[in-house]
DOMI-585337 format. One record per atom (N, C-alpha, C): atom name; x, y, z. Coordinates in nm, 2 decimals. Layout:
N
+------+--------+--------+--------+
| atom |     c1 |     c2 |     c3 |
+------+--------+--------+--------+
|   CA |      X |      Y |      Z |
...
+------+--------+--------+--------+
END
This chain:
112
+------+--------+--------+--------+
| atom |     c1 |     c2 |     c3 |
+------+--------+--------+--------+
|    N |  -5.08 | -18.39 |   0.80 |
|   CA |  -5.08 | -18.25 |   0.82 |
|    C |  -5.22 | -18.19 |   0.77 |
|    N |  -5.28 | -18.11 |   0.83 |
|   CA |  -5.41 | -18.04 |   0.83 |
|    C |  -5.40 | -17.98 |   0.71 |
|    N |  -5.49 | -17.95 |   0.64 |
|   CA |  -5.48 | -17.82 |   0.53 |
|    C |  -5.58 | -17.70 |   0.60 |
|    N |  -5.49 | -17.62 |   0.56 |
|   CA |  -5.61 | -17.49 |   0.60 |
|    C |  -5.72 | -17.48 |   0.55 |
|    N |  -5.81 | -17.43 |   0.66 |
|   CA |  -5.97 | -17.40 |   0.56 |
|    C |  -5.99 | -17.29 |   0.49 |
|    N |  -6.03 | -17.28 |   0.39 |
|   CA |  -6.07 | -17.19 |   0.27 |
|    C |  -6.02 | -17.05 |   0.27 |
|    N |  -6.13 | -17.03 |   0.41 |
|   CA |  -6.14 | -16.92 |   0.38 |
|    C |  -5.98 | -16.81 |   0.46 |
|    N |  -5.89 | -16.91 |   0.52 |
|   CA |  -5.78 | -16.88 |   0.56 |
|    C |  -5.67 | -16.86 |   0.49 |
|    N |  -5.70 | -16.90 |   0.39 |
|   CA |  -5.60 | -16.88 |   0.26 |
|    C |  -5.55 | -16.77 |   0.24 |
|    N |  -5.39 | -16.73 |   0.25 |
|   CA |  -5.36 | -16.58 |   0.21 |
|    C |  -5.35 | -16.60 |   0.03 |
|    N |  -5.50 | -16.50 |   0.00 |
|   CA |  -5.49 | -16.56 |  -0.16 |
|    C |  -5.47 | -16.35 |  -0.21 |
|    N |  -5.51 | -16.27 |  -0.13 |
|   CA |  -5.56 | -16.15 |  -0.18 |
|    C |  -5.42 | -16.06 |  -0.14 |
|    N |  -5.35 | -15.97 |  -0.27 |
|   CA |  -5.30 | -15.87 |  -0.23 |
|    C |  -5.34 | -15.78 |  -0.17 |
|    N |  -5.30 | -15.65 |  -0.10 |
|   CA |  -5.32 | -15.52 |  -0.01 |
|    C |  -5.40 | -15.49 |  -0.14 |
|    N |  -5.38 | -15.47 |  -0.29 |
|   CA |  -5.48 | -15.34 |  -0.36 |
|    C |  -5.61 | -15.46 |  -0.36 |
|    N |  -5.63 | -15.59 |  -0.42 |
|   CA |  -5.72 | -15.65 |  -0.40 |
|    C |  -5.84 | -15.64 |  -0.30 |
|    N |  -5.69 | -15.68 |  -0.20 |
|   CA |  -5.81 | -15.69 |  -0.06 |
|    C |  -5.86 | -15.57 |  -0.02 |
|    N |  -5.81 | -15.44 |  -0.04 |
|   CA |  -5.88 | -15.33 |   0.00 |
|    C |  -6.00 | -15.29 |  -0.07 |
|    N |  -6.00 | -15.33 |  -0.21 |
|   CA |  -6.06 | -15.33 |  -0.33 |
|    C |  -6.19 | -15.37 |  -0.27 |
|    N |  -6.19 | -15.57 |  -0.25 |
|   CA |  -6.25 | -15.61 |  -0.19 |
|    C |  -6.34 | -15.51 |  -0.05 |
|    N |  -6.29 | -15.49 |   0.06 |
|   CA |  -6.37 | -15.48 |   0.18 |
|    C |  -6.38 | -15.32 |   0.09 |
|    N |  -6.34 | -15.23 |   0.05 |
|   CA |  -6.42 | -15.14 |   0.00 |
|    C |  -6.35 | -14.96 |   0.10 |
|    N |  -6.22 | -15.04 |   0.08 |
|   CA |  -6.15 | -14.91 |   0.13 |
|    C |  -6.00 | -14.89 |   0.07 |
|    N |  -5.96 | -14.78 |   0.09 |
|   CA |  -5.77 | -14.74 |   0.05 |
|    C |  -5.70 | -14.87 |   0.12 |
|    N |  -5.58 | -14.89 |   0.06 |
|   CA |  -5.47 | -14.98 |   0.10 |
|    C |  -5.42 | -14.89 |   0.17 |
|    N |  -5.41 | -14.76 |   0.21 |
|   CA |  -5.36 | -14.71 |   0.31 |
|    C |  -5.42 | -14.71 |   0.46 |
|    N |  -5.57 | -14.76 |   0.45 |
|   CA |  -5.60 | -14.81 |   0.55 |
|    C |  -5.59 | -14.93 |   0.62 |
|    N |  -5.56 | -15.00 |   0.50 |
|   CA |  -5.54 | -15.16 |   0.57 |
|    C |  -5.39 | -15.16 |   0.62 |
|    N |  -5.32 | -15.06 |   0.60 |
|   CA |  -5.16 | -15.05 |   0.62 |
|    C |  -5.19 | -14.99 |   0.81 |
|    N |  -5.28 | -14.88 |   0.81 |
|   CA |  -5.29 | -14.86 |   0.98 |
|    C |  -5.37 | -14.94 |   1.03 |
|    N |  -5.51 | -15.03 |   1.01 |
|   CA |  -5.51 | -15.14 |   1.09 |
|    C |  -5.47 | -15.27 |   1.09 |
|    N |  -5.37 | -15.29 |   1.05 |
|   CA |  -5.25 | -15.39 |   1.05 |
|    C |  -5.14 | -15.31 |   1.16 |
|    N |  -5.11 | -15.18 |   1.17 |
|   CA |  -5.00 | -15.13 |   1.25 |
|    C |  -5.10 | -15.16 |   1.40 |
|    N |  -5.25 | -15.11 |   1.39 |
|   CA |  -5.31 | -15.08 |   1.52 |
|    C |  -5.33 | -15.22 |   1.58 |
|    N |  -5.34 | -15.38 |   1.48 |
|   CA |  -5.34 | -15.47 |   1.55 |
|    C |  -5.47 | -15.55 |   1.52 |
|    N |  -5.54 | -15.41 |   1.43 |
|   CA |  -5.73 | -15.53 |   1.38 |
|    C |  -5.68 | -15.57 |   1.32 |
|    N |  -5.65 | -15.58 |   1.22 |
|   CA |  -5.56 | -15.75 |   1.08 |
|    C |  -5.45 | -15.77 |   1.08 |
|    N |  -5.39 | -15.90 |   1.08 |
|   CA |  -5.32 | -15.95 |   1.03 |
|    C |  -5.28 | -16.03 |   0.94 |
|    N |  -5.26 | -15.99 |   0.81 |
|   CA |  -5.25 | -16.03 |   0.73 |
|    C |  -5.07 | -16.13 |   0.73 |
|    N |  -5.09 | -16.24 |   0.61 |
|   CA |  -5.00 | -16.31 |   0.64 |
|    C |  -4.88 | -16.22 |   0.54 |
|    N |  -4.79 | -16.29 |   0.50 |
|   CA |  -4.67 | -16.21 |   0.45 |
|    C |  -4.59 | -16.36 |   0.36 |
|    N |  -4.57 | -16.31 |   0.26 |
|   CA |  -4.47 | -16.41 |   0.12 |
|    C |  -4.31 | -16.42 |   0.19 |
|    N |  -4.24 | -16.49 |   0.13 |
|   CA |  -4.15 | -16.50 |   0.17 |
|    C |  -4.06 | -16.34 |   0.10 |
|    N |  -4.12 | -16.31 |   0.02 |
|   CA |  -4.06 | -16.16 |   0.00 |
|    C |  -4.12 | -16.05 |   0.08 |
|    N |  -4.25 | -16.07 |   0.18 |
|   CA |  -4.27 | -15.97 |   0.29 |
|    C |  -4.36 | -15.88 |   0.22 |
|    N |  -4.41 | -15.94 |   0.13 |
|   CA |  -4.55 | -15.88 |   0.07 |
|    C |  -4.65 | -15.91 |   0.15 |
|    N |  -4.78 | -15.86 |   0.14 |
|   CA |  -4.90 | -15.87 |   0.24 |
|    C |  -4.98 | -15.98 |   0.15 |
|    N |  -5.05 | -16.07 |   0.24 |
|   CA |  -5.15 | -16.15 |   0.17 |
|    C |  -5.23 | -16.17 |   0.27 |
|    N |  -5.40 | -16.13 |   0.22 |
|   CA |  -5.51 | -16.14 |   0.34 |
|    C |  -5.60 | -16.24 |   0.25 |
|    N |  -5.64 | -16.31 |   0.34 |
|   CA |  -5.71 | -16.38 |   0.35 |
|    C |  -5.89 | -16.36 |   0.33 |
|    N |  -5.96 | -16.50 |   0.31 |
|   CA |  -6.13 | -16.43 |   0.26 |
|    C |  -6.21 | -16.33 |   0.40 |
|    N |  -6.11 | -16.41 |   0.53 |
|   CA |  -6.17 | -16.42 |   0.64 |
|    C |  -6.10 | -16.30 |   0.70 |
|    N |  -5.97 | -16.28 |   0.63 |
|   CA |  -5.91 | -16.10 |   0.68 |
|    C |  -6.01 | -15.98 |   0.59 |
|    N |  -6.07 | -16.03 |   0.50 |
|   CA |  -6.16 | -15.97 |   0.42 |
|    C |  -6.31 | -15.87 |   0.50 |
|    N |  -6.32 | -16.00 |   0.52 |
|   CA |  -6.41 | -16.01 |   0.60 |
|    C |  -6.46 | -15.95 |   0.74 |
|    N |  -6.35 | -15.94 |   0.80 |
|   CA |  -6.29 | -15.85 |   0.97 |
|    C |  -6.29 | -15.75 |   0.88 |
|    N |  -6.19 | -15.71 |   0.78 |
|   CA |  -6.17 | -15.56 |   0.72 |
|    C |  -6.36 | -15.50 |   0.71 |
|    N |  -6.44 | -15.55 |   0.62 |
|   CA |  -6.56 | -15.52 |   0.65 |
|    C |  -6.67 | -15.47 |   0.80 |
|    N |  -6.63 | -15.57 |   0.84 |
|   CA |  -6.65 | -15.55 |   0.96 |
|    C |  -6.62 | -15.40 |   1.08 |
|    N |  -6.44 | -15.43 |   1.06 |
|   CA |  -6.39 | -15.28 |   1.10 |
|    C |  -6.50 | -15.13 |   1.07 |
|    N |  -6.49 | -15.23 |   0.89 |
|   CA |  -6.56 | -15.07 |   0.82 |
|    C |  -6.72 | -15.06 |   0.91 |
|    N |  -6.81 | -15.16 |   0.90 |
|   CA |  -6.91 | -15.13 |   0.95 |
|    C |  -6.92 | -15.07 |   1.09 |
|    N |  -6.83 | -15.14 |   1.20 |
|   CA |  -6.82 | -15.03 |   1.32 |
|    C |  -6.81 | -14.92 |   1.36 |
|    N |  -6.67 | -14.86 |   1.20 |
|   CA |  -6.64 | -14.71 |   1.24 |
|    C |  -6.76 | -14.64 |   1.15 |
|    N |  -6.82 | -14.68 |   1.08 |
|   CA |  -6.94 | -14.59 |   1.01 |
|    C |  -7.04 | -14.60 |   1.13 |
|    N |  -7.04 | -14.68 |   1.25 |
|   CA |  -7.20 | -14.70 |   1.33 |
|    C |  -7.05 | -14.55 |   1.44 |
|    N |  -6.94 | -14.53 |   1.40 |
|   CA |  -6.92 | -14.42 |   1.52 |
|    C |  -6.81 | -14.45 |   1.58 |
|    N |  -6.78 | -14.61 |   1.60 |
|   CA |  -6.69 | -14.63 |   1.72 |
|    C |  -6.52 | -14.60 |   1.63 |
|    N |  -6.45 | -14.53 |   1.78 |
|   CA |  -6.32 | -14.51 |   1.73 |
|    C |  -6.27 | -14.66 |   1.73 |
|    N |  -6.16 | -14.66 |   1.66 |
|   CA |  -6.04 | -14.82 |   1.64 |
|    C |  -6.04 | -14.84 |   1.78 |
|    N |  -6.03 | -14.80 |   1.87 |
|   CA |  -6.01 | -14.84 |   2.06 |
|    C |  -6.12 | -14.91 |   2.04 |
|    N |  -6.23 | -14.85 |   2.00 |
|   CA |  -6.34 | -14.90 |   2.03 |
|    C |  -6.38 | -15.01 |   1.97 |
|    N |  -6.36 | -15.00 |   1.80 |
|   CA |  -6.34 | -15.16 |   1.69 |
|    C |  -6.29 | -15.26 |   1.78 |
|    N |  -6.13 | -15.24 |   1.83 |
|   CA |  -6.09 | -15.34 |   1.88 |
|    C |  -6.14 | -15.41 |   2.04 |
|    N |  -6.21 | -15.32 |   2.07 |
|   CA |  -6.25 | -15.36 |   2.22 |
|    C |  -6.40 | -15.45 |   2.14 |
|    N |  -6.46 | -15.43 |   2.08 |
|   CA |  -6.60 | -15.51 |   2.01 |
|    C |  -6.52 | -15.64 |   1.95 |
|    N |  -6.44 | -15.66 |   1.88 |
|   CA |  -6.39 | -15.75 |   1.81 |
|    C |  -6.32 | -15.84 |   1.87 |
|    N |  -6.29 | -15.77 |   2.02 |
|   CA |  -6.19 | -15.89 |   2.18 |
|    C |  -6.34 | -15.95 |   2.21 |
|    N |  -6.46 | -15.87 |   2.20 |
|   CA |  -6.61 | -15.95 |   2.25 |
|    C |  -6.64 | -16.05 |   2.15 |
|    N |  -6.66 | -16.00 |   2.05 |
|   CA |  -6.69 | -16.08 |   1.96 |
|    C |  -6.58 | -16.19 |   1.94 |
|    N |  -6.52 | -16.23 |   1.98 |
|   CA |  -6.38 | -16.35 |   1.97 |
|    C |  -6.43 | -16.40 |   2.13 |
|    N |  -6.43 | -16.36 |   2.18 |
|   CA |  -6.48 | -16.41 |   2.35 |
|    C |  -6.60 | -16.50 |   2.33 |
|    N |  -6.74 | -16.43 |   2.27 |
|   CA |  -6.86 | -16.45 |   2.27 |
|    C |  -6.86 | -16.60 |   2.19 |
|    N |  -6.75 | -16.58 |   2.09 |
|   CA |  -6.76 | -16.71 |   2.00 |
|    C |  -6.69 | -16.86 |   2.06 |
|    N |  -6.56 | -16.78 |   2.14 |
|   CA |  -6.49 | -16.92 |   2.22 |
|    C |  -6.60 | -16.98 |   2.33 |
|    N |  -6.67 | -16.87 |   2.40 |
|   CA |  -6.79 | -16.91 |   2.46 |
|    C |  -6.90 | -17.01 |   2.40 |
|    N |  -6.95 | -16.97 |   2.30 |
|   CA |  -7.03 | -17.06 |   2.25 |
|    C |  -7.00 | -17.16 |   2.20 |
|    N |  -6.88 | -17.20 |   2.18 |
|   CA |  -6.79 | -17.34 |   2.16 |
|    C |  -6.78 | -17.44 |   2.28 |
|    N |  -6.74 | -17.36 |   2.34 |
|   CA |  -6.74 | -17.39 |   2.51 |
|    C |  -6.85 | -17.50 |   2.58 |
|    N |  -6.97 | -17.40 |   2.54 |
|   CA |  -7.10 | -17.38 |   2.58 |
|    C |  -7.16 | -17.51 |   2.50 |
|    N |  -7.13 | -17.52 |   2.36 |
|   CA |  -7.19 | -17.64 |   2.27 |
|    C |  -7.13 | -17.77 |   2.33 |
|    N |  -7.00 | -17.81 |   2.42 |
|   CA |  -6.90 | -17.90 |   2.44 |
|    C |  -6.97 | -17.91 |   2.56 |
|    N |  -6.99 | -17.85 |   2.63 |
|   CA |  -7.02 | -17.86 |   2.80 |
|    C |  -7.15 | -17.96 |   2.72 |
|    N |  -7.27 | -17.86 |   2.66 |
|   CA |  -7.41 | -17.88 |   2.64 |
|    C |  -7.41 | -18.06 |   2.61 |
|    N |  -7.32 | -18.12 |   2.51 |
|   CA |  -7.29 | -18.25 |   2.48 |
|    C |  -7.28 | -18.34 |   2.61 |
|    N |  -7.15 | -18.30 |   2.64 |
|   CA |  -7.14 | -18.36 |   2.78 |
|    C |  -7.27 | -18.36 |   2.91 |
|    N |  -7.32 | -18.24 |   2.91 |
|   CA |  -7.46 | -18.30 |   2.98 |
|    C |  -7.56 | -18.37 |   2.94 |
|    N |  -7.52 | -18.40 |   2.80 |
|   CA |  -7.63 | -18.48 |   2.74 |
|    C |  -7.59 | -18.60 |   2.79 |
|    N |  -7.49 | -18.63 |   2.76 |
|   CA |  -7.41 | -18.77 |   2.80 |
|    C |  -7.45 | -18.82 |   2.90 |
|    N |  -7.42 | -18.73 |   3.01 |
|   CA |  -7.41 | -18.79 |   3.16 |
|    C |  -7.58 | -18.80 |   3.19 |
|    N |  -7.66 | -18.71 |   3.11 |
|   CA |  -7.81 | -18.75 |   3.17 |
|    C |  -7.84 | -18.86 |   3.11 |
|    N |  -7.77 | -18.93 |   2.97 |
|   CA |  -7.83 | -19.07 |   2.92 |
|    C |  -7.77 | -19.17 |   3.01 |
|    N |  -7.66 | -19.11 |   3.07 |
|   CA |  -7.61 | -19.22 |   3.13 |
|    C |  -7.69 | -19.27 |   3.28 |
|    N |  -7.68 | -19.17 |   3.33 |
|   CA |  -7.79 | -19.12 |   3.45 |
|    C |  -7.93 | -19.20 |   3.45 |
|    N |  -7.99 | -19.17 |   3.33 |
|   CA |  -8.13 | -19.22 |   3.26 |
|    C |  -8.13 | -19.38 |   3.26 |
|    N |  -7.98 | -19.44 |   3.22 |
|   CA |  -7.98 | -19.56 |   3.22 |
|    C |  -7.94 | -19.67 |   3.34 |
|    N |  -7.88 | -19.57 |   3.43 |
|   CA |  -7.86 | -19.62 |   3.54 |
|    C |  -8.01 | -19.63 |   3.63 |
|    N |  -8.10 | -19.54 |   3.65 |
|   CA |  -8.18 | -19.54 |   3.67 |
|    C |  -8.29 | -19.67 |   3.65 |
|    N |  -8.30 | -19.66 |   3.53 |
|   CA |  -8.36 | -19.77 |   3.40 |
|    C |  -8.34 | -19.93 |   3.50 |
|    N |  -8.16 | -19.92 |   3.56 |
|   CA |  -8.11 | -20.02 |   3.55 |
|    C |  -8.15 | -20.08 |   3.72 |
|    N |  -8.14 | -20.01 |   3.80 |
|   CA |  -8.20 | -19.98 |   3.91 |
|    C |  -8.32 | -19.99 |   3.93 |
|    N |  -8.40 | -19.94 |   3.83 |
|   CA |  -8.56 | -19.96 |   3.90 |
|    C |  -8.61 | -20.10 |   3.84 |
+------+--------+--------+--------+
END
């Protein structure tokens, strides 16, 4: 069984974590309804966020201070999750062409 990485850990309560990213727990209560965090939940249905829900919460904050409405947070934040499965993508493909040109390279090699 995998262990979660670190920073996944539901370690921080709602006053903590708001504490943390540097806003009211009544705001982390509407971007959890609007769908930017998800925080995990105890078996008694308490909130627990994570270093990396911390972290998005920051984030949020930096957006709506540059202007953008929550439509707009979450439409940047679908990019930014895109941009990143992309460059995963992009690093897996990049390997695999490495491969096939060594292999190519040696075939060649083998041939001439």
């Amino acid at each position: 069984m995998r262990q979660e990485h670190d920073s996944d850990r539901p370690l921080f309560m709602i006053s903590v974590a708001a504490e943390l990213a540097g806003m009211h727990p009544q705001t982390l209560r509407l971007y959890e309804r609007r769908g930017l965090v998800s925080p995990q939940r105890t078996a008694g249905r308490t909130r627990r966020y994570s270093q990396r829900d911390v972290e998005r919460l920051r984030r949020i904050q930096e957006l709506t201070e540059l202007g953008l409405n929550l439509a707009g947070v979450q439409r940047v934040l679908a990019m930014e999750q895109q941009i990143e499965t992309m460059k995963l993508r992009m690093a897996v493909l990049e390997e695999r062409l490495d491969e096939a040109a060594e292999v190519m390279r040696r075939e060649v090699e083998r041939i001439e």
